[in-house]
N, C-alpha and C positions, 0 to 999 in steps of 0.2 A: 258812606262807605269809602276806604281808603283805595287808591291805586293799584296795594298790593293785593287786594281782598276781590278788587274787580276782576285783574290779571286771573288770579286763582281762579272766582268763578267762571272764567271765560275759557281759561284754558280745560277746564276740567267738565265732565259734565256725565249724564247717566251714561249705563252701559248701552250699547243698541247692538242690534245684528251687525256682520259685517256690513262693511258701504258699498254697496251695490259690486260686488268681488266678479263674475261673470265680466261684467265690461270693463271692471280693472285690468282685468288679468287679458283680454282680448286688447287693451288699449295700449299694454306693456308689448305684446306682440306685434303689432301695429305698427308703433313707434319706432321699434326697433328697427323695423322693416323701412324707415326712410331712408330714403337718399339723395343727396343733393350734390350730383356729380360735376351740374353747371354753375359758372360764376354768377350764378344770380342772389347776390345775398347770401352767399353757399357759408362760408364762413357762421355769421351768425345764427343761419337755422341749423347747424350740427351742432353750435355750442346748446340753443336750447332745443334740440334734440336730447342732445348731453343730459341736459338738467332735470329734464322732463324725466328721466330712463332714471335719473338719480332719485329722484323724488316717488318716485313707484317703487323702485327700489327700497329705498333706506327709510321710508315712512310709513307709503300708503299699504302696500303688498303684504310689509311686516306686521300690520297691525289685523291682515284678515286670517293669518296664520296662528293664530291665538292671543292670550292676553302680553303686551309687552310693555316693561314699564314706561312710565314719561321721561323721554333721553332731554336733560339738559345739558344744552354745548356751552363753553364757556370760551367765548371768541374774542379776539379785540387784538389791539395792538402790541408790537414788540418788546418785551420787557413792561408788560404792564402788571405783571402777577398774577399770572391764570392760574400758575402753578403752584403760587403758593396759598393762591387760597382753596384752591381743590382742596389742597394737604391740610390746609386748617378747617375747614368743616369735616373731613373725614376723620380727622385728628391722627394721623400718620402718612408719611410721607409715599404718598402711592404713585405723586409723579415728580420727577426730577426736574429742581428747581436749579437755572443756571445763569452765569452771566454773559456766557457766549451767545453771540446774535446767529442764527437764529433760536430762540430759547427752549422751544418747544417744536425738534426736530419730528416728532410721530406721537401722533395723537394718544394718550392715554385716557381708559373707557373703564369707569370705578363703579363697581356693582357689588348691592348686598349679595353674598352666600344664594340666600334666598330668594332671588329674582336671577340669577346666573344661568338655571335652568333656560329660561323663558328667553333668553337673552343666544343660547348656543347657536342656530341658525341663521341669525342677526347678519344682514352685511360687512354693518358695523364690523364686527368682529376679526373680520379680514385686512379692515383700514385701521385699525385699533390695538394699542398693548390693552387686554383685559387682565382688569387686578380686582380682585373680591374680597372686600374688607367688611366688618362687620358694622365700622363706622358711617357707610356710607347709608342716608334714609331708605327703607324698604319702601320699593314701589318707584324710587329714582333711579336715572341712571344718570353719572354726573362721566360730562366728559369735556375733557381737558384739549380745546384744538388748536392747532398752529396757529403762526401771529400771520393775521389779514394782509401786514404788510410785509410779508417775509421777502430778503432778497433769494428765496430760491421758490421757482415759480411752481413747482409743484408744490410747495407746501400752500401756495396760496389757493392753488385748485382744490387741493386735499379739502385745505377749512371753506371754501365755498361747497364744495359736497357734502361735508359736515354740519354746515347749517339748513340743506334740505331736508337733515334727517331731525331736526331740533323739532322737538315741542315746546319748550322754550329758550331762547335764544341770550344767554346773559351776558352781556358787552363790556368787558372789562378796558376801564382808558384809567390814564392817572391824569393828577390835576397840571401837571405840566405839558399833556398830550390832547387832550380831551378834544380840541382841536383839528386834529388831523383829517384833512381829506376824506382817505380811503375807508378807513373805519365810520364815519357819516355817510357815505355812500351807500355802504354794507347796510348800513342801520333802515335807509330809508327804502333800500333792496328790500328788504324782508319784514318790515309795514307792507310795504305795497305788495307783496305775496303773503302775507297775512300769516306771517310767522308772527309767534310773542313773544314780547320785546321785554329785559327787565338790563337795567343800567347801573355798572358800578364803577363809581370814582375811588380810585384809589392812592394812599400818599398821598393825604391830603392836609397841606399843614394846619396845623389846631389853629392860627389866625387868621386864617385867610376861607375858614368853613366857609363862612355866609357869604361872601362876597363870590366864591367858586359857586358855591349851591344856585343860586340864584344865577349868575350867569347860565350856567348848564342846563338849568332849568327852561329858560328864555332858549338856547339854541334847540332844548331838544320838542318846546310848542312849536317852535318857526318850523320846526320840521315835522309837525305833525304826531308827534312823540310823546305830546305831553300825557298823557295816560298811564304810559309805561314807568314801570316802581324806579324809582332810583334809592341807589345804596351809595351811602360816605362813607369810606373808613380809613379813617386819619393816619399821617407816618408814622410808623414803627420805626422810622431811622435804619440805621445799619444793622443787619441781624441775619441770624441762620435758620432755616426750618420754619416750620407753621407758624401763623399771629397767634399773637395771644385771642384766643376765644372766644374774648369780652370785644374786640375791633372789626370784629364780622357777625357779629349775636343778630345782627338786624336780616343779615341777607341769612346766616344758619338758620333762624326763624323762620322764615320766607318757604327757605326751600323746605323744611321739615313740614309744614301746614300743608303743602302741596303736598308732599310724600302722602302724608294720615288721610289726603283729600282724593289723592286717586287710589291710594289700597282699598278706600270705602266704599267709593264711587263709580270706580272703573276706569276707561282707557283715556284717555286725552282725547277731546274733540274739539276742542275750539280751532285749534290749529288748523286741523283738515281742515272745520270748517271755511275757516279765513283762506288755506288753501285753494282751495275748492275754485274763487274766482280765476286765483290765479293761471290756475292750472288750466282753466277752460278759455282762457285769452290764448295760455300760450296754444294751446293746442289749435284756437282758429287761428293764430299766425305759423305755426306749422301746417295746418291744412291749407293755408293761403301760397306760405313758399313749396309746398308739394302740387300744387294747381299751374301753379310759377313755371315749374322742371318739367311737367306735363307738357302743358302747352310749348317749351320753347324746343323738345327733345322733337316735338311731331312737324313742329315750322321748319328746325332742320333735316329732317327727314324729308320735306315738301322740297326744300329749296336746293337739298344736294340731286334730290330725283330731277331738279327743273336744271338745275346744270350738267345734269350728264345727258342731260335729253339734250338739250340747247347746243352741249361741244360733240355731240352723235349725229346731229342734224348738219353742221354746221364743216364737220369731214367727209358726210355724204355727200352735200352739196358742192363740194370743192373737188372730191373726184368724178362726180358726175359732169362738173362741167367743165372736166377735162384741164382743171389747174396744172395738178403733177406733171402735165406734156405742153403746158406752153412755156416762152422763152428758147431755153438750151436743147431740149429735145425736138422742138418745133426745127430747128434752124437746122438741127443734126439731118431731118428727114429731107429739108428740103435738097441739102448736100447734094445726098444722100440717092436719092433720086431723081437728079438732075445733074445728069452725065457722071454721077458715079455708082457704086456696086448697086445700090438696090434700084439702079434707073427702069429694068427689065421687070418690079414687079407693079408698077404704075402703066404698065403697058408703053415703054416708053423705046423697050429697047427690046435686040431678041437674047431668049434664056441660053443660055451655054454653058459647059459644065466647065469649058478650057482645061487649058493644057494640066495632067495629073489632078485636075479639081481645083486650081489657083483661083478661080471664079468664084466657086462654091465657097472656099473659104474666104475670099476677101466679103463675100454677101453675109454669110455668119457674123464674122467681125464686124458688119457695119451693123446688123439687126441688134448684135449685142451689146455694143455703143448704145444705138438708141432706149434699151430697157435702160441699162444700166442708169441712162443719163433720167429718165422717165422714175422710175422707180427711188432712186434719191431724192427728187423732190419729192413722191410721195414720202418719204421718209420724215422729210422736212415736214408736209400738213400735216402727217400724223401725231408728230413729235409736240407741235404747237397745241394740236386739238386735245392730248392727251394732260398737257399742261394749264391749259384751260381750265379744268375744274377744277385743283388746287389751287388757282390764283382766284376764282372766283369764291371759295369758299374760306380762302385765307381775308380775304375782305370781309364777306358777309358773317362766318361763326363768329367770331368775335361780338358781334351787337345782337348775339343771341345767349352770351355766356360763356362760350366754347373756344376762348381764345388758348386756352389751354391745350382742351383736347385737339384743335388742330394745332396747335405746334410738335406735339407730342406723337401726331399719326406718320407713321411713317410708310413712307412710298418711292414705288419702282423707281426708276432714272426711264422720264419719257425718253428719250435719245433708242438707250437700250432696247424699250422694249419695243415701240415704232421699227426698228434695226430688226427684231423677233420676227415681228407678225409681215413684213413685207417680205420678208427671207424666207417664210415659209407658206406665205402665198406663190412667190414664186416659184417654189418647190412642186406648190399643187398643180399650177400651171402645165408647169415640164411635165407631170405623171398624168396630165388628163389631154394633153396633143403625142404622149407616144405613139398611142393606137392610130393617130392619124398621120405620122409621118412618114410612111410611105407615099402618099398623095402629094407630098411638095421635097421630094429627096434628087429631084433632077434642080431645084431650084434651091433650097434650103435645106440643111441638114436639122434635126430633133434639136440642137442646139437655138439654131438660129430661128427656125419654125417658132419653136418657147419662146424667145425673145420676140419676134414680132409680133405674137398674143399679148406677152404682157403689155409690150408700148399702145399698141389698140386697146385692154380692157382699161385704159388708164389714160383715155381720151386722145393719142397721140391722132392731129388731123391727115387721112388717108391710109393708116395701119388698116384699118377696118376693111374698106375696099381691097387692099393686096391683101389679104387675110380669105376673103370668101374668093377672089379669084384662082391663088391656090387649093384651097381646100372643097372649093365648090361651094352653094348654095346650102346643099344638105348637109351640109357639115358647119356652117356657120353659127350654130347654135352653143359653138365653143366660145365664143365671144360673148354672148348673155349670162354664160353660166360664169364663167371666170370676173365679169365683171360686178354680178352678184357677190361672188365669192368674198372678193376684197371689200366690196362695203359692209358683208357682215364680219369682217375680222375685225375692220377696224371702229366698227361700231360695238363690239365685244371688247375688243383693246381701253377702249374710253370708259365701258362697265368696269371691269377688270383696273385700269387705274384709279377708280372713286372705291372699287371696292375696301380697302383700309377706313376708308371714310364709313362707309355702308356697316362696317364691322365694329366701329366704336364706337356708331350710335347703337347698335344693337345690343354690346355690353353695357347701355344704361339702362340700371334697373332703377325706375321708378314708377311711382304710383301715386295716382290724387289721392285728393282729400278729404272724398266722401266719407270712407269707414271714420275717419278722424270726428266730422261734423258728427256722424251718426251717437258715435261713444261718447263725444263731448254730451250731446244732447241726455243719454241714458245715465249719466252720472249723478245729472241733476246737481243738488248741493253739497253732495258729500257729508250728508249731516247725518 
C-alpha cells in the first residue's frame, strides 16, 4: 500500500456519533474559564490555553454540529505557491497569486457550491475569504493560509490557527527552500499533535529530481515524516496563472480520492483521532499550570495575612512599651516638671492660677509640647509599621509570580496616612476628656487636660500619675480607653494599608484543575 493510500485510509474513516459532544462542549467552557494571572509560566499556558479554545473551536466543536467537509490547509513557506496551486487544482484563479512578500496576506477558504451550506457557521469563515467554485472536489475544503514565515506576526498566528482546524495539513516548500527552520518545526508541531501531514516540493528543476527527492525524503524519516505522501512538481519557469494540470496530476489525484473517500464514508477521523493525545497532554499541562496559580494565589494570601499580622504586632508592641514618649518627649517632661510649668502636677509644687491665668497658660503650653513632641514620634512608628508590609511583600511576591501584580498595586503614602489616623485619635481624645474638664480647670484647661492624656496614653513616664491625680481615681479609666483607642487605629491603619494588596489577590480569578482531569478523563480517544 502506497503512502498516499495509507494517509487517505487514516485520515478517513466510518461515520460515528458525535465524540463524546457533552464534555466537549463543558471542556470549551472550562477552558475558557482559565486564568493565569501569575508569572508562573503565565505566558505559555495562555498561549496553549489559546490553542486548545482554537482547536475545539475550528475542528472538534464543528464537526458535532453536523456533517462538515475535510478542511485541507495548504501551509508552508513564503513564496512557495500556495496560491498557485490552489488556482490549479481548482482550475481558476480563486486566490490571488503575488510577488509581494508577504504573499498570502488573508487566508483564502475554496468550497464546492455544494458543501457551502455545511460550511456557513464554520469559524473558519470569519478568519477566511470564502469563494465557491465548482472546481473545487465535493466533500473538500481547500484552503489557502499565510506563509509560516510571514514578516507580519499575525499572519503567522493566523496560519498556526489554521492548522488547528486542518484535517490534512499539505506543506508547500520549494526545492530551493525546503530547508528552512521554521516550516520543519511546524511540520514536526503537527506529527506530534497528530495532524496529517502530506508534503509538496515545489520548482523543482527536471535535473536535480532525484538527487532533491531523495534528500527530502532522508530529512523528512529523520523527522519522523517518513509516511507522510510527498508530491514533486517540477519548474514551470516564469509564468502567470495556474500550472499546467499535467504538474500537479499527482497531488490533484490525491486530493480528489479523498474527496470520493469522505463523501462516501463520512467525516474525517483519523485526525481527531491522532488529535485526541494531543489534546489530552495539553490539557493535563493546563490542569497542571491551573494547580500552579491555585496554590501560589493561596501562599500569597497566607503570607500578605502573616505580614500584616507581624507589622500589627509589631506597632502594638512599640506603643505599648511606650516608644513614641522616649528620647525628646521623656527630656520635655522632665523639664518640665522639675522647676518648670508642670512642676505642680508631680506634686512637686503648689497649683496657682497666677496673675490673669499666665500659669494656667504657660501649663497648657508645656502639656502641648509634650503631646505634640510624643505624638510625632508616634507618627514616625506608625509610618515605618505601615511601610512594613509593602517592603515585605515587594520581597516575597515576586518568588510567588506576583512581581508584577505588586508593582502595579497601588498604595496610600504611609507618611500621610500615619499623619490621618494620629490626628484623629487625637481628636477623640479632646471629645472624650471634655466632660471631664471641669475636674482639672484650676490646673489645666480642655486644651492642655487633652494633651496630657494623649502624652500618658502613648507611654510618656509619669503622664499617668499627674493624670489620675487631677482627675481622680474614678475617672482614670480615661487612660485605658484612649490607650486601647490608638492600638486599634493603628492596627486598622496597617489592615487598611495591605488592603490594595488584599484587593488584587481578590481580583484573581482562578481555578484548578480538577474539572480539566475529569473531562480529559470522559474524552477518552476521541475515536
Amino acid at each position: 500500500m502506497t503512502a498516499q493510500s495509507d494517509v487517505i485510509d487514516e485520515v478517513i474513516d466510518d461515520r460515528r456519533d458525535d465524540p463524546r459532544p457533552a464534555p466537549l462542549t463543558d471542556l470549551r467552557a472550562v477552558v475558557e474559564r482559565l486564568s493565569f494571572p501569575l508569572d508562573l509560566e503565565a505566558t505559555e499556558m495562555r498561549a496553549l490555553r489559546d490553542r486548545v479554545l482554537n482547536q475545539l473551536d475550528t475542528r472538534l466543536l464543528p464537526r458535532l454540529r453536523g456533517s462538515v467537509p475535510a478542511i485541507v490547509v495548504l501551509g508552508g513557506s513564503t513564496g512557495a505557491g500556495k496560491s498557485t496551486l490552489l488556482n490549479t487544482i481548482v482550475g481558476a484563479e480563486v486566490s490571488e497569486a503575488g510577488v509581494l512578500r508577504p504573499t498570502t496576506r488573508r487566508p483564502v477558504l475554496a468550497v464546492h457550491p455544494d458543501d457551502a451550506a455545511a460550511l456557513e457557521a464554520h469559524p473558519l469563515t470569519a478568519l477566511a475569504d470564502v469563494v465557491a467554485h465548482d472546481g473545487v472536489p465535493t466533500g473538500l475544503v481547500l484552503l489557502d493560509a499565510p506563509d509560516l514565515d510571514s514578516v507580519l506576526a499575525d499572519n503567522c498566528t493566523l496560519s498556526a490557527q489554521l492548522l488547528e482546524a486542518a484535517d490534512l495539513w499539505v506543506f508547500v516548500t520549494t526545492a530551493a527552500r525546503y530547508g528552512d527552520a521554521i516550516p520543519w518545526a511546524t511540520l514536526r508541531d503537527a506529527d506530534e499533535r497528530g495532524i496529517s501531514v502530506a508534503v509538496v516540493l515545489n520548482r523543482v528543476p527536471t535535473a536535480a529530481r532525484a538527487a532533491v527527492r531523495a534528500d527530502l525524503l532522508a530529512r523528512l524519516d529523520g523527522a519522523g515524516l517518513g509516511s507522510a505522501p510527498l508530491f514533486l512538481i517540477t519548474d514551470a519557469g516564469p509564468h502567470e496563472g495556474p500550472l499546467d494540470a499535467a504538474r500537479a496530476g499527482d497531488l490533484d489525484a490525491f486530493l480528489r480520492l479523498l474527496a470520493r473517500r469522505e463523501q462516501a464514508a463520512g467525516a474525517v477521523r483519523r485526525t481527531t483521532r491522532g488529535t485526541g493525545g494531543a489534546l489530552r497532554a495539553a490539557l493535563g499541562a493546563l490542569a497542571e499550570g491551573a494547580d500552579a496559580q491555585v496554590a501560589a494565589v493561596t501562599t500569597l494570601r497566607t503570607r500578605t495575612s502573616e505580614a500584616i499580622a507581624k507589622s500589627a504586632a509589631a506597632i502594638g508592641t512599640a506603643l505599648r512599651d511606650g516608644q513614641a514618649a522616649a528620647g525628646t518627649p521623656t527630656a520635655q517632661w522632665e523639664a518640665a516638671t522639675h522647676g518648670g510649668p508642670l512642676t505642680p502636677l508631680v506634686g512637686a509644687g503648689r497649683i496657682r492660677a497666677g496673675w490673669r491665668g499666665r500659669a494656667l497658660a504657660d501649663r497648657n503650653a508645656a502639656a502641648q509640647r509634650l503631646a505634640d513632641a510624643a505624638t510625632a514620634q508616634a507618627e514616625l512608628l506608625l509610618a515605618d509599621a505601615l511601610r512594613a508590609v509593602p517592603a515585605a511583600l515587594t520581597r516575597d511576591w515576586p518568588t510567588h509570580g506576583a512581581r508584577a501584580l505588586a508593582t502595579a498595586t497601588a498604595l496610600p503614602s504611609a507618611d500621610g496616612l500615619a499623619r490621618e489616623v494620629v490626628t484623629a485619635w487625637r481628636a477623640a481624645v479632646v471629645t472624650e476628656v471634655t466632660p471631664l474638664a471641669p475636674r482639672a480647670h484650676a490646673t489645666l484647661g480642655l486644651s492642655g487636660l487633652a494633651a496630657l492624656v494623649q502624652a500618658a496614653g502613648l507611654g510618656l513616664p509619669g503622664a499617668s500619675p499627674a493624670v489620675t491625680r487631677l482627675l481622680g481615681e474614678e475617672e482614670a479609666g480615661v487612660l485605658d480607653r484612649t490607650r486601647a483607642d490608638i492600638l486599634t487605629r493603628a492596627a486598622a491603619a496597617v489592615r487598611g494599608a495591605a488592603a490594595p494588596y488584599l484587593e488584587a489577590l481578590a481580583g484573581l480569578h482562578t481555578i484548578d484543575g480538577t474539572r480539566l482531569r475529569e473531562l480529559a478523563t470522559e474524552l477518552g480517544d476521541l475515536a
